[in-house]
N, C-alpha and C positions, 0 to 999 in steps of 0.2 A: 801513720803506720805503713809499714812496709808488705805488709800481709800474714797472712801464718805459715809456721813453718811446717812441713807434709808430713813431719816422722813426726816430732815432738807435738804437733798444735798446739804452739804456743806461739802469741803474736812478735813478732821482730820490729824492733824497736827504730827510729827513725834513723835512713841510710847518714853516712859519712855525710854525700851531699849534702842532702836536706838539712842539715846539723848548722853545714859550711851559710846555706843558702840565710838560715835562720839568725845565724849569727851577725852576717851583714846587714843585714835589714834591722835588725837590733842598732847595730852600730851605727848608722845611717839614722836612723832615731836618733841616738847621741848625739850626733856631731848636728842635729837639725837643733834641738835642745839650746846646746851649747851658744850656737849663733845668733838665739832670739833675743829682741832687747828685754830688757829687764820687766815691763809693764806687759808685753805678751807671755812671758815665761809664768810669769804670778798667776796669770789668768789659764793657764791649762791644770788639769789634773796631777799634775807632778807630786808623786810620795814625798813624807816630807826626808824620808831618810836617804833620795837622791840629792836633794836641792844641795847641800853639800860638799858633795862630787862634783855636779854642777861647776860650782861657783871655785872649785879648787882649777878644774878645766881650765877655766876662764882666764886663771890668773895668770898660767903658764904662759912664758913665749918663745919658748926652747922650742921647736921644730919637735926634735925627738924626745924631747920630755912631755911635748903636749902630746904628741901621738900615744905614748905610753899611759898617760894620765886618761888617755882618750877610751883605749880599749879597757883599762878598768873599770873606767863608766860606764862602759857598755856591759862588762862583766857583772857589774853589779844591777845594774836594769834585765840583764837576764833571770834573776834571783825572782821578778817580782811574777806576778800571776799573767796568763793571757789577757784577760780583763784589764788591767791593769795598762797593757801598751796598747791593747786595741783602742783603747780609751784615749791614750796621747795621739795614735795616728789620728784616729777620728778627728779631735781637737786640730790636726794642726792641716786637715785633709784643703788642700786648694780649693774647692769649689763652696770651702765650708763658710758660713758666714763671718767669723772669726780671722778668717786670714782673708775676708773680702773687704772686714775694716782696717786689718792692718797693712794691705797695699796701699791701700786709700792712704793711710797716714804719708806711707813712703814717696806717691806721690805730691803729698801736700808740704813735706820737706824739700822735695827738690824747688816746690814752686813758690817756697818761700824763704830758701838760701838763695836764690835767683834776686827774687825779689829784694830779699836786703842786701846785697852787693850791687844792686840797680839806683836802690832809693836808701841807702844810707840811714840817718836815725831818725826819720819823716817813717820807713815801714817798719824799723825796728820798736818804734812807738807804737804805731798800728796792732804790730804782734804782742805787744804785750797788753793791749785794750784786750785782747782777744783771749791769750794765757798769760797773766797777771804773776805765774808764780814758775815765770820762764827767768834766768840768770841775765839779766840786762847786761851788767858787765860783762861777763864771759864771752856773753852773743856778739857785744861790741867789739872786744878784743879780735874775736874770730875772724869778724867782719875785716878790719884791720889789716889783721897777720895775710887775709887771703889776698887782698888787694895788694897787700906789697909782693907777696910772692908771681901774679902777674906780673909785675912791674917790672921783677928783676927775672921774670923767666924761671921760677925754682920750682921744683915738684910741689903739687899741688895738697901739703901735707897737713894747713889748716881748712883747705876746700872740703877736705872728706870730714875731717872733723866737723865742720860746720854744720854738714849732711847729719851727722850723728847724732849731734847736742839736738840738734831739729827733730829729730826722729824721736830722741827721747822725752822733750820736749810734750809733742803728741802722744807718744805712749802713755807717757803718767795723766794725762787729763781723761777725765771720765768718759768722753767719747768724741768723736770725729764727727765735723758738722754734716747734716744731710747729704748738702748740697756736695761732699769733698768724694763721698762714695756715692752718689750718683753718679758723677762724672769719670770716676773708674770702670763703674758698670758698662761704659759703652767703650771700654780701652780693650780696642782689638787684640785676645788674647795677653794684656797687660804690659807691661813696661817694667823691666827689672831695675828696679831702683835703690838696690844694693850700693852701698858707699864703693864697691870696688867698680863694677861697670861705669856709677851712674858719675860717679866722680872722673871717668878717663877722659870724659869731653868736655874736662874745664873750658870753659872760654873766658 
């Protein structure tokens, strides 16, 4: 609130500002939403009468159609209670346990798309001892598509993918070993292991 007013005493209701301020943070919620893989999104609080909006977001890849689909979804998360988004912040807060295992995943993709363009179908066998109900083909083709895109110098456009299928990969398995976020735990202020960064320094 803004305070009351001295003639009427009646409270004045939240400035323009603070309107503006509330609505980006909303929005910024959104677009945090939007971004997560499918196996963290399931796992937060999310109404079920967002997940819809959601997933229409997603599909877009129009520039300005996604922006537009973007602020409705924010439009429509404005609708729901404080409770309600304090409840996704919290869920998706950095220091929370919940995003301390889902780094962990992010680093255990990069150091296992590493790993299978190092060691071929000797650690793509490995990985699936491990996640049994990971797309063997799929992973192989990737593997594949990446190597040749080296070879002939081309954008690195199965690399990131590889990153992704890996990441989901980890997502849908019921948890992340021990040992993969321990050694997060000690990642000096962590390692952005987003397919856009982490993928810039194909080698």
């Amino acid at each position: 609130m803004r305070g009351v007013d001295e003639d009427s005493g009646e409270y004045l209701g939240p400035s323009r500002k603070q309107n503006r301020r509330e609505a980006l943070e909303v929005l910024a919620l959104a677009e945090a939403l939007v971004d997560l893989p499918d196996g963290r999104l399931a796992r937060l609080p999310v109404p079920d009468t967002l997940m819809p909006h959601i997933a229409d977001t997603r599909r877009i890849t129009s520039h300005i159609a996604r922006k537009r689909q973007m602020a409705f979804l924010a439009k429509q998360m404005r609708r729901e209670d404080d409770e309600t988004l304090h409840a996704l912040r919290d869920a998706l807060d950095a220091g929370g346990e919940a995003a301390r295992v889902d780094t962990a995943r992010l680093h255990r993709a990069e150091q296992w798309r590493l790993r299978l363009l190092d060691g071929g179908d000797t650690a793509l066998a490995a990985l699936l001892d491990e996640y049994p109900n990971a797309d063997r083909q799929r992973l192989r083709q990737l593997v594949r598509n990446t190597l040749a895109e080296r070879a002939k110098n081309k954008p690195p456009a199965s690399f990131r993918e590889l990153f992704r299928e890996l990441r989901d990969v980890f997502a849908g398995a019921s948890s992340v070993p021990d040992d993969a976020v321990a050694d997060d735990a000690y990642n000096d202020g962590g390692v952005d292991d987003s397919p856009d960064d982490a993928d810039a320094d194909q080698r």
